[in-house]
FISETI-527384 format. One record per residue: residue in one letter; z, y, x of N, C-alpha, C in turn. Coordinates in steps of 0.02 Angstrom, whole numbers, padded with zeros to 5 digits, always signed. Atoms other than C-alpha are relative to their C-alpha. Layout:
AZYXZYXZYX/...
//
This chain:
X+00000-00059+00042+00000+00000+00000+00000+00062+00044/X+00031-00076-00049-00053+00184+00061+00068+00036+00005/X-00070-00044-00020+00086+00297+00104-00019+00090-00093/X+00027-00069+00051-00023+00424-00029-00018-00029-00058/X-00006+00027+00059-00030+00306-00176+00052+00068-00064/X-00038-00045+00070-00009+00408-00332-00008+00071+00017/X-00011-00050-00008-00048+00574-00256-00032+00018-00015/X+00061-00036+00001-00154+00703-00292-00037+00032+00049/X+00045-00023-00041-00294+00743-00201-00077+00046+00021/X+00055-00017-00009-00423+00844-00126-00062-00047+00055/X+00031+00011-00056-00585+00796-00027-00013+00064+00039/X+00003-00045-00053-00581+00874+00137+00007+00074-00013/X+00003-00064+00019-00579+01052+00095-00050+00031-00051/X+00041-00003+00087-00696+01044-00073+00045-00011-00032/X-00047-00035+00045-00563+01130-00190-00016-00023-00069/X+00037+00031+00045-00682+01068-00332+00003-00072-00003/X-00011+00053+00012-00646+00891-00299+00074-00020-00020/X-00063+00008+00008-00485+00842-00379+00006-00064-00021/X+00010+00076+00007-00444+00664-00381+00085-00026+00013/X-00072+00048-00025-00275+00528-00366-00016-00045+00025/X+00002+00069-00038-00253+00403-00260+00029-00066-00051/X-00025+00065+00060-00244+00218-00367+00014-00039+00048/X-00015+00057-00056-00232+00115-00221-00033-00028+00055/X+00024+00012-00062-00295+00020-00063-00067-00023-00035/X+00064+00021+00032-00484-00004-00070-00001-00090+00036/X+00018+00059-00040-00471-00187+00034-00006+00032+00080/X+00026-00002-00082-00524-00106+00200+00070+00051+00035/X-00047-00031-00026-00382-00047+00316-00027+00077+00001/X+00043-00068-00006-00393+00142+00315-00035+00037-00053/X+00020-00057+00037-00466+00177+00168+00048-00013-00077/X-00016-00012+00051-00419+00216-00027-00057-00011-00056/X+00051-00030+00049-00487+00221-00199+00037+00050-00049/X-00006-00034+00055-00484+00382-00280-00036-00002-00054/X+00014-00004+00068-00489+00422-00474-00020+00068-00002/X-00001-00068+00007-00589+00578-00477+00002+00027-00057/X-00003-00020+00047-00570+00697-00616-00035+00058+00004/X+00048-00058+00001-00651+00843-00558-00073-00014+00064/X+00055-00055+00053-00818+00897-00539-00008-00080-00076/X+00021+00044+00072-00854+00719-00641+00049-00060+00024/X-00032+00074+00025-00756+00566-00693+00003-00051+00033/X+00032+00074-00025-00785+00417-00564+00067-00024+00067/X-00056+00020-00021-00673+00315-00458-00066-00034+00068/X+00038+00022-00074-00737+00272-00265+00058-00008+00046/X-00052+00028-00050-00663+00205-00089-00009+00088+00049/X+00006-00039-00064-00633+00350+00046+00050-00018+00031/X-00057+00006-00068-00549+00347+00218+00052+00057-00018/X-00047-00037-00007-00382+00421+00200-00006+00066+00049/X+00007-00061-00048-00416+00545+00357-00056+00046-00063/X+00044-00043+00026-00554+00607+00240+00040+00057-00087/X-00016-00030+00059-00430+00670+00096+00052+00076+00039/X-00051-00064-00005-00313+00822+00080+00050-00029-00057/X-00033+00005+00068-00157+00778-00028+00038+00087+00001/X-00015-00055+00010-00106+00926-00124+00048+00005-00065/X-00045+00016+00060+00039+00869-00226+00062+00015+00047/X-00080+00030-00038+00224+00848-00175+00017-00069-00003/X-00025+00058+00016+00296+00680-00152+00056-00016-00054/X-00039+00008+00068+00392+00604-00312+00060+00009+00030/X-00059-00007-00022+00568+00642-00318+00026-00082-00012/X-00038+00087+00004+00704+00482-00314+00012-00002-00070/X-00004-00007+00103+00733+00541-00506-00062-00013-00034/X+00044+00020+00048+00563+00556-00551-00049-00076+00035/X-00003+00078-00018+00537+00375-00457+00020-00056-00041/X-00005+00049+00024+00648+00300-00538-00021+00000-00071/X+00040-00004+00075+00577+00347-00711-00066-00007-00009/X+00070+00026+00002+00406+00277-00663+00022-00059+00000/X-00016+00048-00010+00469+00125-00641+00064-00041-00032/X-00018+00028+00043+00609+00111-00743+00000+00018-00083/X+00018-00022+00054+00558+00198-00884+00059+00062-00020/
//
């Protein structure tokens, strides 16, 4: 599992791409984001190639993903 699972993200410095990380694509190194902006589609990129632009979850709002 990615260290950036669940985050939000940019590609590289295209402000217009806004996407989350869902999880490992199979290949060491990379991801598959869920993009949402400019259009809808879910693909693998290399982690070096993102920007996350979220905060990491707190231990509160952790445990309320998981325990409801």
């Amino acid at each position: 599992m990615s260290d950036i699972d669940g985050r939000a993200v940019n590609y590289r410095t295209m402000d217009t791409w806004v996407g989350k990380v869902i999880g490992d694509s199979g290949t060491p190194g990379w991801v598959r984001v869920h993009w949402s902006e400019p259009k809808n589609q879910i693909s693998p990129h290399k982690i070096t190639d993102l920007v996350v632009i979220d905060s990491p979850p707190s231990q509160e709002e952790l445990r309320k993903m998981y325990h409801g």
